[in-house]
N, C-alpha and C positions, 0 to 999 in steps of 0.2 A: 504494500500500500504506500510505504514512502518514496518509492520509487515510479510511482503513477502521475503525480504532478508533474516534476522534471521531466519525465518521460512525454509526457501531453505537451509542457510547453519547448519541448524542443523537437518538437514533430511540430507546432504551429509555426516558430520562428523559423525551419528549414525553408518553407515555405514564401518567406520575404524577401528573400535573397535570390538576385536575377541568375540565371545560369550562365555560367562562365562556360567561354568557348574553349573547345579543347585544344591544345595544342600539338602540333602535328610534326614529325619530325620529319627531318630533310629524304631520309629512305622513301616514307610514306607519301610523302610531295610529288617523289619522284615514277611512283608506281601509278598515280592515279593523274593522271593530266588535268583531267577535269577539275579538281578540287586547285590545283595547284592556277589555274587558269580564273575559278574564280578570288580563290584568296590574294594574286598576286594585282588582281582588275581592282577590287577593294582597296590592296593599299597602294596602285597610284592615281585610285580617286581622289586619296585622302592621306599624303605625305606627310604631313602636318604630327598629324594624331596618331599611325598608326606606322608610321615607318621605321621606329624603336621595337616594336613588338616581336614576342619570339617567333609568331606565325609569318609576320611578313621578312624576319630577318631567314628563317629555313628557308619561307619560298623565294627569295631571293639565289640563296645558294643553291635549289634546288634546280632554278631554272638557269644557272652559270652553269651547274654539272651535266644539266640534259644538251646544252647548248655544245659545251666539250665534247661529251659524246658525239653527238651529231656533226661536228665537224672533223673529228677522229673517223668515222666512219666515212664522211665524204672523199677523206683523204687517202682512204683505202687502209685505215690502221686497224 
C-alpha cells in the first residue's frame, strides 16, 4: 500500500514529459537512406537549432561515408 501512491504519481508525471527523439547512430544512418535523407533535410532547414545535435552530427558523417563509398566505387576501388 505505501508503495501505490508513488507508484500512481509517477505513472501520471511519465506522462508530461514530451518524447524525446531517438538517437540514431552513424551504422544505422547508413543502412537506411530514407531516414538518413529525412533527418539530414530537417537539419538544413534549421542550422541554427539543430546542427549541434547528435542526430544531425551522425547524419552528417553518415552521408560523408556513403559519399566515400560511392566514389570508391566509381573509381573502381
Amino acid at each position: 500500500m505505501k508503495y501505490l501512491v508513488p507508484g500512481i504519481a509517477a505513472l501520471a508525471l511519465s506522462g508530461c514529459f514530451g518524447e524525446v527523439d531517438k538517437i540514431y547512430t552513424v551504422d544505422e544512418l547508413m543502412a537506411d537512406q530514407a531516414l538518413l535523407a529525412k533527418i539530414t533535410g530537417k537539419c538544413r532547414n534549421n542550422p541554427g537549432a539543430l546542427r549541434q545535435t547528435p542526430n544531425c552530427q551522425n547524419a552528417e558523417a553518415a552521408d560523408w561515408k556513403l559519399r566515400l563509398e560511392r566514389m570508391n566505387r566509381a573509381l573502381g576501388g
